[in-house]
Every structure is written in structure tokens, then in C-alpha cells.
N, C-alpha and C positions, 0 to 999 in steps of 0.2 A: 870271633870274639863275642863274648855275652854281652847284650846292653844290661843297663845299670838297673833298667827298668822289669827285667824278669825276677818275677817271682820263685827264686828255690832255693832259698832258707827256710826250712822250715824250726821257727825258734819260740821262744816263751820265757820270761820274765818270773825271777823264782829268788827265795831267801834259799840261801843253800849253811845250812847248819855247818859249823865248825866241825874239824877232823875226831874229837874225842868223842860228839854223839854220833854222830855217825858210824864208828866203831862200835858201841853201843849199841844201834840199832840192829848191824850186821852180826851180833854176837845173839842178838836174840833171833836174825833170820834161821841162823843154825841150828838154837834151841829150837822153831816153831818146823821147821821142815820136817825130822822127826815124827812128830806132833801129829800136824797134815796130811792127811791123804787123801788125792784125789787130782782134777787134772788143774793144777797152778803152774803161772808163770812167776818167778820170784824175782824181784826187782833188783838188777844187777848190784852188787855193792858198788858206793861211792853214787850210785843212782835216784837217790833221795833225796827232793827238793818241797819245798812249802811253794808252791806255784800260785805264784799271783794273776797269770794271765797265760793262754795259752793264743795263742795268735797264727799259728799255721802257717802256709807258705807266704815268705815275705819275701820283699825285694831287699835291696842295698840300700835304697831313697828310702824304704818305710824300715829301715833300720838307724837313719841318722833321725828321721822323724818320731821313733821310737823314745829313741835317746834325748831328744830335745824334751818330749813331756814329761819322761821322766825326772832329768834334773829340773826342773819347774817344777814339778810336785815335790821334789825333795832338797827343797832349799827352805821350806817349814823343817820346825824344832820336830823328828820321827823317833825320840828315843822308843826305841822296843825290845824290851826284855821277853825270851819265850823259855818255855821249858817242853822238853820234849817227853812225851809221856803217856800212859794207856795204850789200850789194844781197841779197835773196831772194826765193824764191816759195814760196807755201804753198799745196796741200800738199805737193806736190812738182816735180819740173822737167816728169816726162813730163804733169802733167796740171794747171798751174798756175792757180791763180784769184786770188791777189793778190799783186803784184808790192808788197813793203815794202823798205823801211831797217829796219837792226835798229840794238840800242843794245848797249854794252858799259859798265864803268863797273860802279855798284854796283847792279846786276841782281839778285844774288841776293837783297839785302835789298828792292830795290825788288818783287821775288817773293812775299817773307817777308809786307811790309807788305799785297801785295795779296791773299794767302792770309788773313791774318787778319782785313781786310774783309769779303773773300767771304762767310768766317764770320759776320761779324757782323751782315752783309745775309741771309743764309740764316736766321737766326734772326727776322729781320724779315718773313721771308715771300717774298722774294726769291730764285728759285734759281736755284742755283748753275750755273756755266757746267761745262759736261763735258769741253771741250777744254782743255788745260793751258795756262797764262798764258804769253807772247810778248811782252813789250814791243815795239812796232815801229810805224812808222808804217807806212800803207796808203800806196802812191805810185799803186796803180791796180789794177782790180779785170778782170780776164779775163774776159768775156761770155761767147765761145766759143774753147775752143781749136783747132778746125781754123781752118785759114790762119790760124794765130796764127804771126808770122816774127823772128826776129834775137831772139828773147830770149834764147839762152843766151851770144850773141855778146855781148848787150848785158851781162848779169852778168857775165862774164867784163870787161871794157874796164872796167868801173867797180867793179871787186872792192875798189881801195885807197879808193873815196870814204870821204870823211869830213867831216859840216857842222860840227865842234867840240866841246867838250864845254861843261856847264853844270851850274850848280846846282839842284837840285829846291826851291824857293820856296814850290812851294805847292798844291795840288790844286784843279781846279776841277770844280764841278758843269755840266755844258752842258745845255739844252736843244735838239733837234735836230727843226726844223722842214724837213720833206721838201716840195721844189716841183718843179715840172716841169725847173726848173735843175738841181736836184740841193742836198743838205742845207742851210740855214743854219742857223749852231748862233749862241747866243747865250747867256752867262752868268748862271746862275742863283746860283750862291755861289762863294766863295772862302775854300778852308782852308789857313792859313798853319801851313808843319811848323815845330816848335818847334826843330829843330836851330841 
């Protein structure tokens, strides 16, 4: 029997967009694969999260401890409206490795709120990420950039996309089982904002 104490969940903390952008976004994966060529992984449909924290293998205990700073940070007023929208690459165009949608909408707070998690996780033992927060979904991740073709054509052509806007409801914890397909994630909790 596993103690409670081992570490293999491997999970992360994410707003996961409503079913209609989502759909959305998977409507443009189809439009952009076309588009692309070269060696990408494309992010499974329904695999699209605005990840607030990524936390790696965890135990059981740092899942209820999890769960406890969460609802204490979100027992403040979090209303957040986002809207899902544009084309990017990060890090940059000449040397790209993940092709995302970004969000617009209330970023800065949706920022604020992930900033003071981090905090709160960092004090749990959890550290902190060193790259600055980006809300965005992943659309597909760049293998290699030689004979990588048509992506700037392709961000250009779909610069005005937009899958809609929505309300932020609620945070969830994922667990993210890695197979030879590639992730499934499957919900471990749900923290509802008080807004």
C-alpha cells in the first residue's frame, strides 16, 4: 500500500476556459496545422488551460495543503472576466517553441491573483517559477525549428482571432498523467471564486 506521503501526482493549478472557447480554439488548431509545417506537437483537444502554477510531483498531504491556500486566497472578491484571443510564440518569432492564444480582459488581476499564490505556494515549499506569468493557452509546442514553415504567415492571417470572452468560475487543481499519446489530465479539486 502507498503511504500518503509519496510523491506521484504529478498536478497543476489552472483556469480551464468554458466548452464553447475551447471549441474555438480547436477549430483554429485544424485551420493552423495546414498552415504549419515542420516537427510540432499539437496540444491535444479539450488540453487547454491558463495555468497558474505548475507544481510537479506531489503527494496526497501537499494536495489537501494545496487546497487549503487556495480557498484562503479565494475567499477575497476574484471577479475575472477574460477573453480568449490572438496568435503568439514564445520565446520569440526567430526561435519559437510554443505556438499559444493569448488572453486579454482582466489580466492584470488575473496576474495579481497568480502572483500571490505563487507566494503562497513558495512558502509551502514549492518554488517559484522564474519566468514571468503569461496567461495563454499552449496551441502547440515546436520540436525543432529548422524546416519549421508558414508560421509567421500563419500569425499574421489569424492576428484578429478571437474564441470569446468568459467568466472565471473557478480554479481547478488537474492531475496530469503523461502516456505515450501524450497528457491526460483529470480533476483533482475545484475552487469556486467568491466573486
Amino acid at each position: 500500500m502507498m503511504s500518503n506521503s509519496e510523491k506521484n501526482i504529478r498536478a497543476f493549478l489552472a483556469v480551464e476556459p468554458p466548452e464553447e472557447i475551447l471549441q474555438a480554439v480547436i477549430r483554429l488548431q485544424e485551420k493552423l496545422k495546414p498552415e504549419i509545417s515542420g516537427k510540432l506537437s499539437w496540444a491535444p483537444p479539450g488540453g487547454q488551460h491558463l495555468t497558474l502554477k505548475f507544481f510537479g510531483d506531489v503527494s496526497t498531504d501537499d494536495i489537501d495543503s494545496i487546497g487549503r491556500a487556495v480557498k484562503a486566497r479565494l475567499a477575497a472578491d476574484w471577479t475575472l472576466n477574460l477573453k480568449i484571443e490572438k496568435l503568439g510564440v514564445f520565446p520569440n518569432a526567430r526561435k519559437p517553441r510554443v505556438l499559444w492564444c493569448g488572453t486579454s480582459g482582466d489580466v492584470e488581476k488575473l496576474a495579481a491573483l497568480q502572483k500571490q499564490l505563487e507566494a503562497d505556494f513558495a512558502e509551502m515549499g514549492f518554488p517559484e517559477e522564474g519566468r514571468p506569468f503569461r496567461a495563454h493557452l499552449t496551441l502547440a509546442r515546436v520540436r525543432a525549428s529548422h524546416g519549421l514553415a508558414g508560421m509567421d504567415e500563419a500569425l499574421q492571417k489569424h492576428s484578429a482571432f478571437s474564441a470569446g470572452e468568459f467568466t472565471v468560475k473557478e480554479l481547478v487543481l488537474f492531475q496530469s498523467r503523461l502516456t505515450p499519446q501524450g497528457a491526460i489530465y483529470a480533476r483533482l479539486a475545484t475552487f469556486p471564486l467568491a466573486g
